[in-house]
C-alpha positions in Angstrom: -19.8 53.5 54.2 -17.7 50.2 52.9 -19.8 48.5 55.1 -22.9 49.4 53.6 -21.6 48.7 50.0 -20.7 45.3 50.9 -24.5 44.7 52.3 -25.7 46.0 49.2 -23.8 44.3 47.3 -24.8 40.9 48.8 -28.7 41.9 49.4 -28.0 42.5 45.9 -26.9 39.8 44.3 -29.1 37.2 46.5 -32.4 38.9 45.0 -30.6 38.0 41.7 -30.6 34.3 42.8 -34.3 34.4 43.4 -36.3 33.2 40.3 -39.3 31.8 39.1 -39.8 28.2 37.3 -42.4 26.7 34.8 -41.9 23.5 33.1 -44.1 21.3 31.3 -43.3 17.2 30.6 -44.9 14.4 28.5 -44.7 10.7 28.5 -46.1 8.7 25.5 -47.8 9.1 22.6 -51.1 11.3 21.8 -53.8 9.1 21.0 -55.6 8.8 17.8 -59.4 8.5 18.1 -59.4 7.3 14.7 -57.7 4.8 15.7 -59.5 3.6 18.3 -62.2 3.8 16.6 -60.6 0.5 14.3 -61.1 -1.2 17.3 -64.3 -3.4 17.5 -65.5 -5.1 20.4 -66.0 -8.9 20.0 -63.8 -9.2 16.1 -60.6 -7.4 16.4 -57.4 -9.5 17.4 -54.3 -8.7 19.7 -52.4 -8.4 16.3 -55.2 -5.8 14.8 -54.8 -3.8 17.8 -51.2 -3.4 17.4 -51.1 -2.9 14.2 -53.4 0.0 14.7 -51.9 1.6 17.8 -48.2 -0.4 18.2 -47.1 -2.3 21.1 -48.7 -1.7 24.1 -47.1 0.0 27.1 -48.1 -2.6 29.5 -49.3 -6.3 29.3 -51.2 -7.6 31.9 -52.7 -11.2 32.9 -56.2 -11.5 34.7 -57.9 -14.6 35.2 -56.4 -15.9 32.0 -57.1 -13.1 29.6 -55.2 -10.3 28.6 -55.1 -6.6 28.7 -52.9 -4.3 26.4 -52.8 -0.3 28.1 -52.0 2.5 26.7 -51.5 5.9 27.9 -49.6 9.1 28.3 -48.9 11.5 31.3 -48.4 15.0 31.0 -47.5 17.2 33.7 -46.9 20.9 34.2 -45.0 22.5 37.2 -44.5 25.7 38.8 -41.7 27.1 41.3 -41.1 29.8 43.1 -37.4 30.1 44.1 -36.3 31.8 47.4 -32.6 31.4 49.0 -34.5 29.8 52.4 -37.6 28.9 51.5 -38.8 27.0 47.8 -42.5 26.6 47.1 -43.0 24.1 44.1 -46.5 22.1 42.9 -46.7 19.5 40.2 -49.9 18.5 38.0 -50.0 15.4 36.3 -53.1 13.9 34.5 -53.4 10.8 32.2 -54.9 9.4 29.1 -55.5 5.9 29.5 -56.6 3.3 26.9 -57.1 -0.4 28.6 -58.2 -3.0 25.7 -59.5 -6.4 27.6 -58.8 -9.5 25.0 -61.0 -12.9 25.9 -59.3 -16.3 25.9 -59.1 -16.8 22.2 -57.2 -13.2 21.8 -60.3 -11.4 20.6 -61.1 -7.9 21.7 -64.1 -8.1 24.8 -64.0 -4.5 25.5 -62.5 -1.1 25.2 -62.1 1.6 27.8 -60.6 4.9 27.2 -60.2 8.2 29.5 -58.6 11.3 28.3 -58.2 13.6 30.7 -54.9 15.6 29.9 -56.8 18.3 27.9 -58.2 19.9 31.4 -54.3 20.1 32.6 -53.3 23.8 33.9 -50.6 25.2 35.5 -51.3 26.1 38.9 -48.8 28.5 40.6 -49.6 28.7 44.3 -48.8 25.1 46.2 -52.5 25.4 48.2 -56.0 24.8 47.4 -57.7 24.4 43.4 
């Protein structure tokens, strides 16, 4: 009889360490399509674009011009935790802004993809 309290006890007390887990993370700022919109291909400068959207996140040479991004991460994730056995997935998605500058420092184009809004939490670690 003691014995079978004890194994209670501990089956018991292990389904109590069982559990479930959602978090959710950012990284960066939200952009403003208003301001983006400020930007204009072919008259805005490197200090119009960051006086519009602050300092970039990244700098980056190629072939002598310049590129300023921008962007943000958000991620959601999901666990399900057993005592042998832990099943976890991760979703992350991006919003990307990538503003090319010519030689002189003058905007030459503008590229931006926003794809954090279509973001879910998705529970099971397999398939969509």
């Amino acid at each position: 009889m003691r014995r079978r309290l004890v194994h209670g006890a501990v089956a018991g007390a292990l389904l109590c360490v069982m559990g479930c887990s959602f978090s959710r993370g950012t990284l960066g700022d939200e952009f403003n399509a208003a301001q983006i919109a400020t930007i204009k291909k072919g008259e805005s400068s490197k200090a119009e674009v960051v006086t519009a959207l602050g300092a970039p996140d990244r700098v980056l040479q190629m072939n002598g011009q310049e590129l300023f991004q921008y962007y943000r991460y958000d991620a959601k994730a999901a666990s399900l935790l057993l005592i042998l056995v832990n099943i976890a997935r991760l979703n992350i998605k991006s919003d990307d802004l990538f503003i090319w500058f010519n030689r002189d420092g003058v905007v030459h184009d503008v590229i931006f993809g926003k794809r954090t809004d279509t973001l879910t939490f998705k529970v099971w670690p397999g398939g969509d």
